[in-house]
C-alpha positions in Angstrom: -210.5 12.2 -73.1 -207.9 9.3 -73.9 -204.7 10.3 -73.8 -202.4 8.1 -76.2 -198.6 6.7 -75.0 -196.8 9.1 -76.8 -198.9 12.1 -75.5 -198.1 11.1 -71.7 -194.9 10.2 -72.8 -194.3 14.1 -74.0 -196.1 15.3 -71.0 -193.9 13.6 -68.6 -190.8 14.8 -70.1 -192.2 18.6 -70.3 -192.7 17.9 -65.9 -189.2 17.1 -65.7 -187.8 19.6 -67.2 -189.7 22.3 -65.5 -189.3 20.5 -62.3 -185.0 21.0 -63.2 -185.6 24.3 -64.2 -187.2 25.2 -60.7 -184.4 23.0 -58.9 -181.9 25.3 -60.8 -183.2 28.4 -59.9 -183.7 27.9 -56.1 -180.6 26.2 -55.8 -179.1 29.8 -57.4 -181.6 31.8 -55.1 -179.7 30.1 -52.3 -176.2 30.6 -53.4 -176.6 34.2 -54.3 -176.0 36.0 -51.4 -173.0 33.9 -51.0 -171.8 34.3 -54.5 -172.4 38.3 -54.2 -170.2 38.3 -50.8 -167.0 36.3 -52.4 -167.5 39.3 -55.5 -167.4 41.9 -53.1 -164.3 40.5 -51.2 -163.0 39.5 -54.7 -163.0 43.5 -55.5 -162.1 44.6 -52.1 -159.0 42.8 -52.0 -158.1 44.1 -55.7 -158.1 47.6 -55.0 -156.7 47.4 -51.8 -152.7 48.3 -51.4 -150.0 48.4 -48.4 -149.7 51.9 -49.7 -146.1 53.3 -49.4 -143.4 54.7 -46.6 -141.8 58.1 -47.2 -139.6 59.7 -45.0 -135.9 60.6 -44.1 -133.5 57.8 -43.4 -130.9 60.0 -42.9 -130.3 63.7 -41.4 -127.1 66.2 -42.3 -125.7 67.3 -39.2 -127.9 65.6 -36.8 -126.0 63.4 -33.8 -126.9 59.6 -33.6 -125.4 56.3 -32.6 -125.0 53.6 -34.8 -125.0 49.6 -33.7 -121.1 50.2 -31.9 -122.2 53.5 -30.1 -120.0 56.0 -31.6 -121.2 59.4 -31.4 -121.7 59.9 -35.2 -122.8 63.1 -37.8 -123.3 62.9 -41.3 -122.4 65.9 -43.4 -123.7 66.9 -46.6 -123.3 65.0 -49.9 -122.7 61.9 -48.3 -124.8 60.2 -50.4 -124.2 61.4 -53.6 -121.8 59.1 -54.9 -123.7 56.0 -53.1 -126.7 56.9 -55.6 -124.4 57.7 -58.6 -123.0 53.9 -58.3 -127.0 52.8 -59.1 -126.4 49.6 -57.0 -129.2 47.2 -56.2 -130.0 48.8 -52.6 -132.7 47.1 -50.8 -135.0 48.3 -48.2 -135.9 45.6 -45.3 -137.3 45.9 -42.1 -134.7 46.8 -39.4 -131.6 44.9 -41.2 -133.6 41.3 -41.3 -133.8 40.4 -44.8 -136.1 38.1 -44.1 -138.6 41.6 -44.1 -137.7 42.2 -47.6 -140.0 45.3 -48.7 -138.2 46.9 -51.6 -135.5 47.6 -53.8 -133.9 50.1 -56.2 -133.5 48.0 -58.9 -137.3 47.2 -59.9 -138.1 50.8 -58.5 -140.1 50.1 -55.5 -137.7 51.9 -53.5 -136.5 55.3 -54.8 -133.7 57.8 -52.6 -133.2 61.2 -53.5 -130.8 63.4 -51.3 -131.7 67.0 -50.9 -130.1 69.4 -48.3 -132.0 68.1 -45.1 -130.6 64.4 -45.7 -131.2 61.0 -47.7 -135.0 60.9 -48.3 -136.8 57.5 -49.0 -140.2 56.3 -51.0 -141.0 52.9 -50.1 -143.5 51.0 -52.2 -145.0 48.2 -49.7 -145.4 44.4 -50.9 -148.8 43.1 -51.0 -147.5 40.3 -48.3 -148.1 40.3 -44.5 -144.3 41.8 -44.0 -145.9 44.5 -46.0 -149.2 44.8 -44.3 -147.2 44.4 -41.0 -145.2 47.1 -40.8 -147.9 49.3 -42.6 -149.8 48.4 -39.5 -147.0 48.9 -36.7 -146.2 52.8 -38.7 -149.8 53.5 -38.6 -150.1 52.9 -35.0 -146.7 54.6 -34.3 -145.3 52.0 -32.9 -142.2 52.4 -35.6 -140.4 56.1 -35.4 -138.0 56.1 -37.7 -136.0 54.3 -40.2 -131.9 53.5 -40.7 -129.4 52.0 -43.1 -126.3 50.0 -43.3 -123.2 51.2 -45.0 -119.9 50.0 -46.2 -116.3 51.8 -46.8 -117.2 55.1 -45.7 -114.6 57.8 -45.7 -114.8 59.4 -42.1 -112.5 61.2 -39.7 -112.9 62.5 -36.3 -113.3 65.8 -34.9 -112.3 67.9 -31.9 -114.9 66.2 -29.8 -114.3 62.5 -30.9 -117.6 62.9 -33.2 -117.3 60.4 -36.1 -118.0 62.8 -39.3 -119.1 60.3 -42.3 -118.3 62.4 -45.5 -119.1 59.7 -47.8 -120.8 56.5 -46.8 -119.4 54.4 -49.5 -121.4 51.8 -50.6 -124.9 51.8 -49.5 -126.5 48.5 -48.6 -129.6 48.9 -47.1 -132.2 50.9 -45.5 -135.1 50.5 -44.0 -138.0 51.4 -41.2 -137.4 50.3 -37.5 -138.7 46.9 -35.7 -141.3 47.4 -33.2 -140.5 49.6 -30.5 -137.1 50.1 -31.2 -136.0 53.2 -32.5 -133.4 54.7 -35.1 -129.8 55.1 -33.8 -130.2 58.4 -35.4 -133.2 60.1 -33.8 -134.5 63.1 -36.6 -135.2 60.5 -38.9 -139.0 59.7 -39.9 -141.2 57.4 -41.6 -144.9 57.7 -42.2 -147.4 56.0 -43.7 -149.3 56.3 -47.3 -152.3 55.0 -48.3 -152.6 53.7 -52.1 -156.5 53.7 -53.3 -155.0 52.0 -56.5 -155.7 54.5 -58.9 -158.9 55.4 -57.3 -159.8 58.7 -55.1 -161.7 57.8 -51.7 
């Protein structure tokens, strides 16, 4: 059988292409498993959150020393008018600011004061000062949290006890550094996990 030009011609160019096709596919047969393990990070990293903080930053009649170690008590509704001013109060990792976490104003951090004390809800950054001190609660290696304060009404009792019996303006509050604990000792911070809308 003769085969003309233009019949080789069309032969050759249906060898190519299959030959491309087959290149194509075992070059994707090769990248798969790489391709499914960046999806699967890809996802993983999506759902997954710092999670949040909760606990009290402050306890009503509880004994503590703050950074000038006076002997110091809190008494109820010390608070109250701190909140009512609906300041821009941030919370930060043992008064660095550089270990920003949350704040008030875009409701990451939300205080409430109930009868035991000033309770806090942090919501964590997805950034390493986040997934830090998520870490370093986690393990226990931070105890408790604090705050700063500003233009507190206070006088002192029988015993020399500073009694705060309105804080002023509240600044900032915040968990521990590691290893160091809470001038005032009854406060507590734990540890949330956030399955980003999704039940383990």
């Amino acid at each position: 059988m003769m085969w003309s030009e233009a019949d080789k011609l069309r032969l050759a160019t249906k060898a190519a292409a299959l030959v491309n096709v087959t290149r194509r596919w075992l070059y994707a047969r090769r990248l798969e498993p790489a391709r499914q393990e960046a999806a699967t990070a890809k996802r993983k990293a999506a759902l997954f959150r710092p999670g949040k903080l909760t606990g009290y930053v402050a306890r009503f009649g509880c004994k503590g020393r703050g950074d000038d170690g006076i002997l110091t008590t809190i008494r109820p509704g010390a608070f109250r008018r701190a909140l009512e001013r609906r300041d821009d109060i941030q919370a930060i990792v043992h008064h660095n600011p550089r270990w920003f976490l949350a704040s008030t104003r875009d409701g990451t951090l939300r205080l409430t004061e109930d009868s035991s004390g000033l309770y806090a809800e942090i919501d964590l950054p997805l950034t390493r000062t986040g997934q830090w001190i998520a870490a370093l609660v986690m393990g226990r290696r931070v105890l408790g949290m604090s705050f700063a304060y500003e233009g507190a009404t206070q006088h002192y009792d029988a015993d020399g006890v500073r009694v705060i019996t309105d804080v002023g303006r509240l600044i900032e509050v915040g968990p521990g550094g590691p290893g160091r604990r809470a001038g005032f000792r009854q406060t507590s911070v734990t540890w949330q996990p956030d399955y980003g809308g999704f039940r383990r």
